[in-house]
FISEPA-517532 format. One record per residue (C-alpha): residue in one letter; x, y, z. Coordinates in steps of 0.2 Angstrom, whole numbers, plus 5000, padded with zeros to 4 digits. Layout:
BEGIN
AXYZ;...
// end
This chain:
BEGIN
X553554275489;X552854435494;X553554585502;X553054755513;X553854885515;X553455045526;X554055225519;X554555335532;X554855535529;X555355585514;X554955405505;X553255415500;X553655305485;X554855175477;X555355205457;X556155045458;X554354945456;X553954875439;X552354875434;X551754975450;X550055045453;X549155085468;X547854985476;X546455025489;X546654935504;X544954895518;X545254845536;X544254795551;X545154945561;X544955085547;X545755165534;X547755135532;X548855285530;X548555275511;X548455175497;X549855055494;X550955025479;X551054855472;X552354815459;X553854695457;X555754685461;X556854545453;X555454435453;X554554455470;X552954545476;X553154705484;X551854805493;X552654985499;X551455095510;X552055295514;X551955295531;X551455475534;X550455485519;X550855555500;X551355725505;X551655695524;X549955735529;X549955605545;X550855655563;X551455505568;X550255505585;X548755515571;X549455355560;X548255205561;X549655075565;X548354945567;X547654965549;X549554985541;X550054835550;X548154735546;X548354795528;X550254715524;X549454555535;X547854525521;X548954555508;X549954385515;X551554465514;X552954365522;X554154495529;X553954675533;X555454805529;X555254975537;X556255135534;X556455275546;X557355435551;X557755445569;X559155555577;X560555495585;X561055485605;X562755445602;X564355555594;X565055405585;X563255355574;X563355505563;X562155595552;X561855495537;X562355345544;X561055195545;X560655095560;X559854935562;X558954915579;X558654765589;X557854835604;X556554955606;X556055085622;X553955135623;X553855325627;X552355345619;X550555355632;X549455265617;X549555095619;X547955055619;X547855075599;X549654965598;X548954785600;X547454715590;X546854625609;X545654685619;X543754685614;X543454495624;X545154435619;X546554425630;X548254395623;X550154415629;X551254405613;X553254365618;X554154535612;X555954535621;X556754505607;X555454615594;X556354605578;X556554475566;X558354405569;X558454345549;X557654505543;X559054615555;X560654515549;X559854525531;X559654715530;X561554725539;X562154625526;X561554715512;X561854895519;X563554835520;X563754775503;X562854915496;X564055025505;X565754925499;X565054915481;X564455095477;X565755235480;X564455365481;X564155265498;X565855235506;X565555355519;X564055285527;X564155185544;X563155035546;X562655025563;X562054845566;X561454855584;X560554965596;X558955025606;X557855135599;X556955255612;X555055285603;X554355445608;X552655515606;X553155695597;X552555765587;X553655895595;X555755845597;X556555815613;X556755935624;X558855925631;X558555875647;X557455745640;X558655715626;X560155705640;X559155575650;X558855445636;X560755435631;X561155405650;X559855265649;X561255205634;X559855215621;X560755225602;X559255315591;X557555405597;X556155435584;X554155415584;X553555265575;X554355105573;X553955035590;X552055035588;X552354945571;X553654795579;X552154765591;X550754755581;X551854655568;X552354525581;X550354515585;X550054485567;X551554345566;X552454455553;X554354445555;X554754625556;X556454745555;X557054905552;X558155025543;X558555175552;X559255325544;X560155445556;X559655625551;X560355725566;X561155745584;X559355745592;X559655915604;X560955855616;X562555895605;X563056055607;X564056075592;X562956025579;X561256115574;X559856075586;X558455955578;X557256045564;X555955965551;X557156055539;X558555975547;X557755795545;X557155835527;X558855855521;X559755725526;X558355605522;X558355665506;X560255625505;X560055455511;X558355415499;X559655325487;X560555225500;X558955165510;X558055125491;X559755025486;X559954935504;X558054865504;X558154805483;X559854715490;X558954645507;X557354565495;X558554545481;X559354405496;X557954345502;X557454185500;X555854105500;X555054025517;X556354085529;X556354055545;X555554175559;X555054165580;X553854295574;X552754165564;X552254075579;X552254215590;X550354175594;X550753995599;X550153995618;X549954185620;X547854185620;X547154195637;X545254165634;X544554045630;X544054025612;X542153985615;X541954165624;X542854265610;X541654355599;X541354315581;X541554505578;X543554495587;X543854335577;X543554425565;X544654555569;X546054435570;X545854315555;X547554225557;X547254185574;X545554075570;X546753925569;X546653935588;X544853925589;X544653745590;
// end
């Protein structure tokens, strides 16, 4: 069994990997955000990809999602973890808390690079449910053991529902914007994880992620408006607890579960396969079961 795992701010590798090294990875859509780290954890696979880049290098409008996403799919991975720092639209989900989303919001205006369709193939992937309902109860489970077990951790909430509102950026929200999203009863806001749940469901990988809550957004009053310092800290803080809760998720993982996202293509292609081009077939290996 393999494993993928995207880093988010602050994580741009995993100390818990034996026998880890980094690997180049090609794709038909470009270059990924870097190299990714392949090593073992307690017997299982695990390719873990910095999201951003070593060093933070990527805004998160300037990630290649396709290529992440195509990268983790050619390296036949059967689940894909994230991590992310978001901010939180609500007083009770606090900073340092964790959140595991099960809906998602589209702010963002580049769409256009968040499916693999297009170029003479049309195609409607199912997304009202976008996460992997094994892979979210998973994670919830083992933040939650990992929480009860470790006392350094007692004071973390696990969150295990909620929408997460995906902005553009690269700037934060401004309040009134910030005001508007928690009428709309939105939990989380960030910049990145939505892209990732659509191309994933596209590429049949079940998909889910941790959230790490790094701040109030701008719309509480009495806490420190939103910074890159701000996020940095808290991150840092929570590195341990994220590493811990994903080693506990694969740890539980079993081999061949079961997941809506690994038929997710099953009557979504439009075309007809005889007026796909080879160079889109291509493009989309896993799909080529279709083509007959």
């Amino acid at each position: 069994m393999s494993i993928g795992i995207i880093g988010g701010s602050g994580l741009y590798e995993w100390d818990a990997l034996r026998d880890a090294a980094w690997i180049d990875v090609d794709t038909p859509w470009g270059a990924p955000s870097d190299q990714l780290l392949k090593g073992t954890l307690d017997g299982k696979t695990v390719y873990f990809m910095p999201r951003h880049g070593r060093g933070h290098r990527l805004l998160p409008s300037e990630i290649n999602y396709r290529a992440n996403i195509h990268a983790f799919k050619q390296l036949d991975v059967d689940a894909l973890l994230s991590i992310t720092a978001v901010g939180s639209l609500h007083e009770n989900i606090r900073p340092r808390d964790v959140l595991i989303p099960d809906q998602y919001f589209d702010r963002t205006r580049s769409s256009t690079l968040h499916t693999f369709f297009g170029h003479g193939i049309a195609a409607h992937v199912s997304l009202g449910d976008p996460v992997c309902p094994f892979l979210h109860q998973a994670l919830g489970d083992a933040a939650a053991a990992v929480r009860d077990r470790d006392e350094a951790f007692k004071d973390r909430k696990v969150h295990r529902k909620g929408t997460y509102v995906n902005i553009e950026g690269p700037a934060f929200s401004t309040r009134a914007e910030s005001e508007y999203y928690r009428k709309q009863g939105f939990e989380i806001i960030g910049m990145t994880s939505l892209p990732e749940a659509r191309l994933a469901r596209e590429a049949e990988l079940p998909y889910a992620t941790l959230a790490l809550i790094t701040d109030y957004d701008c719309w509480h009053q009495g806490e420190e408006t939103v910074s890159a310092d701000l996020v940095s800290s808290h991150v840092r803080a929570n590195k341990l607890f994220a590493q811990a809760v994903l080693r506990e998720t694969i740890t539980r993982m079993p081999d061949g579960f079961p997941s809506p996202a690994r038929t997710a293509l099953e009557g979504a292609i439009m075309t007809d396969a005889s007026d796909i081009p080879e160079t889109t077939w291509q493009k989309i290996a896993w799909a080529q079961r279709f083509r007959a």
